[in-house]
C-alpha positions, 0 to 999 in steps of 0.5 A, a space after each residue: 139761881 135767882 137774883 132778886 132786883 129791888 125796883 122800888 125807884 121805878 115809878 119816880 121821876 129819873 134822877 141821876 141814881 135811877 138812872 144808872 140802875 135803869 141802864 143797868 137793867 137794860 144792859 142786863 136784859 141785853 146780856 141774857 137776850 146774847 147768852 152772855 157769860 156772865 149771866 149763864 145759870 142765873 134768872 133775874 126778876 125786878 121786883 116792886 110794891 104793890 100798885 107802883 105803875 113803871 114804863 120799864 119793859 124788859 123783854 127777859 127780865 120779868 117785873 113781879 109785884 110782891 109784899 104787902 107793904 110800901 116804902 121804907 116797910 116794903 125794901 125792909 121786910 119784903 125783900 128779906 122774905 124773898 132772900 129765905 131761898 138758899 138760891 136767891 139773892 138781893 141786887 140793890 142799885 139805887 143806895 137802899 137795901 134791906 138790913 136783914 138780908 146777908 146775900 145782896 150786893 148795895 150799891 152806894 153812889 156817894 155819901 152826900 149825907 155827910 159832904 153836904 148834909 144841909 141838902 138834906 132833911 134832919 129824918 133823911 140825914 138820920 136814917 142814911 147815916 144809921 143805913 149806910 154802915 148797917 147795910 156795909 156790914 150785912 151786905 156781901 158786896 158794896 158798889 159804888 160809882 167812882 174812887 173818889 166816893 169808894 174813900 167816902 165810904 171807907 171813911 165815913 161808914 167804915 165799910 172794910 176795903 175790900 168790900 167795896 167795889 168801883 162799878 163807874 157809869 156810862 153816858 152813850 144812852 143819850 145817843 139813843 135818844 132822837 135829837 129834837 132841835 125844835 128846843 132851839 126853836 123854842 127858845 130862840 138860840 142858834 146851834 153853837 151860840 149858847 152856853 149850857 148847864 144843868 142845874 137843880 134846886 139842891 144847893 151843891 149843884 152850885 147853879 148861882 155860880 153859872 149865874 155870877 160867872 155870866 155878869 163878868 163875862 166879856 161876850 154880852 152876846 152869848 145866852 145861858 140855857 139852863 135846862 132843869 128844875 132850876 130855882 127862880 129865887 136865885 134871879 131874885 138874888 142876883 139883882 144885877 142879872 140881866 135875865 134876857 141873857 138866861 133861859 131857865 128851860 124847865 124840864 126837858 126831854 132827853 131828846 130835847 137834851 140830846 140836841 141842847 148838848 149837840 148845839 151848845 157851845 160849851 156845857 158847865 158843870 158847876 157842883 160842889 160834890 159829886 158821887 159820880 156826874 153824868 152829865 160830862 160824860 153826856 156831852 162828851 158823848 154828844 160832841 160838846 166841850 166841857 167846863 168843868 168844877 175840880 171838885 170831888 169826884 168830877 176831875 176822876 171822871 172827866 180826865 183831861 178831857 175837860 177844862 177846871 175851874 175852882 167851884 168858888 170862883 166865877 171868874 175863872 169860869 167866866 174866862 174859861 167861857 171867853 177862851 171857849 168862844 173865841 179859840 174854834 181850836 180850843 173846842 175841836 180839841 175838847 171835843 176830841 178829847 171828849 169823845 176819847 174819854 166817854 169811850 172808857 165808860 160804857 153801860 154794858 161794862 156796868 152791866 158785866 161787872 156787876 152780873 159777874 159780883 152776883 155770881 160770885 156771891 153764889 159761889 162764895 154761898 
């Protein structure tokens, strides 16, 4: 039995999406390399378009080239070319799959293209919202990353209950990574003096609101560091912003992450929406407080192990940061719930379930 892997998202800068199926793979490559229960009898391969260059090696899981197409064309046709085999079918792990092959299992992270359309372009919005109740339909299973996007997709592309499938996340891959702390150093800030987000340029990241919670903030002496692509024209926007309290970091790497998160004195979490949320489950896993939006699905992942705020009030946050910087029990307490909670989730439980939905398909062929 084969399963096919659709790899046309390596090659790309990591998002939070290709992440998770980068981690997947991973714990799968792990699996086979155990002779894991859950993988016995079945041969995984990743394959990819043509002249797509990947830093993804698996030392049990091959990366094949495969078609004569590229993009939207190559998932499309070339993948259903490879499901022809009565002992093959088509994993899926970044939302896309094929509409013409019946034995694959999607996973769907969220449905963003209708909570937060103007994120997105009128052609993307148009073909997602044509995709997604195709491919719920065809596909034999639907995964998604949390409960809260599970009623998402029932609702939004009428994909049947008992279709969908929650396989969450996990955050312990930061622990893998080798703390850089010369960020620090960069930047001049000291270990548990700053407050860290990371932000976007997509509008439901809500970085404004990091932005506005800071001006009426009591403590003039803590810094934000706000790693990622933040976008500038928001200092343009807030006037009053005394920018030498904020540090837009960039691009950072995950061993720089990994010593941010270690070393900050909260981390804030301000999206309006999300499928799922790593970035909690990172800094819990890295030993940092977490403030966090009680929006969509980030109450579900985060538990009791977070402090809420409303996405639309900066006071609020701007308190939060306040009780933070002054209660050291308040943030023992956060961090110990934290490192609790971030145990619930884990990749290679990702990896188990999902390899077990692939048999299954097989049994039910």
């Amino acid at each position: 039995m084969i399963v096919y892997i659709n790899g046309r998202f390596l090659g790309r800068r990591i998002t939070g999406v290709d992440r998770y199926a980068i981690e997947v793979l991973k714990e799968l490559n792990t699996l086979i390399a155990e002779n894991h229960p859950s993988v016995a009898g079945v041969e995984y391969k990743i394959v990819i378009p043509p002249r797509i260059k990947t830093d993804l090696h698996l030392t049990h899981i091959p990366i094949v080239a495969y078609g004569f197409f590229s993009g939207h064309a190559w998932e499309q046709l070339s993948l259903l070319m490879l499901s022809l085999s009565s002992k093959s079918m088509v994993l899926n792990l970044c939302n896309t799959g094929s509409i013409f092959v019946r034995s694959q299992i999607v996973v769907i992270h969220d449905a963003a293209v209708v909570r937060i359309p103007s994120t997105f372009s009128l052609a993307f919005r148009v073909w997602y919202k044509t995709l997604m109740p195709v491919l719920g339909r065809v596909a034999k299973k639907i995964v998604t990353v949390s409960e809260y996007s599970k009623k998402d997709i029932i609702n939004f592309f009428g994909v049947h209950p008992e279709k969908v499938q929650v396989v969450g996340a996990g955050g312990e891959h930061i622990l893998s990574q080798q703390p850089d702390a010369g960020i620090l150093e960069k930047f001049q800030v000291h270990p548990g003096s700053y407050v860290l987000a990371v932000s976007s340029h997509a509008p439901h990241k809500n970085f404004s609101l990091t932005i506005e919670s800071l001006k009426l903030s009591k403590n003039a002496n803590i810094p934000y560091l706000i790693a990622g692509g933040a976008n500038q024209k928001i200092f343009g926007e807030n006037s009053q912003l005394d920018s030498s309290k904020v540090t837009l970091l960039g691009y950072v790497s995950d061993n720089e992450l990994r010593a941010l998160y270690e070393h900050a004195l909260c981390f804030v979490f301000p999206s309006l929406y999300e499928g799922f949320g790593l970035p909690p489950l990172e800094a819990m896993n890295c030993g940092c407080p977490v403030l966090a939006s009680n929006a969509a699905s980030i109450p579900e992942v985060c538990s009791d192990a977070a402090l809420y705020f409303s996405p639309h009030d900066p006071q609020e946050l701007s308190k939060l940061i306040d009780n933070v910087a002054h209660d050291a029990d308040l943030r023992k307490s956060l961090v110990n719930q934290g490192l609790k909670r971030a145990k619930d989730f884990s990749w290679k439980n990702s990896a188990i379930d999902i390899a077990r939905m692939c048999k299954e398909i097989f049994t039910i062929k």
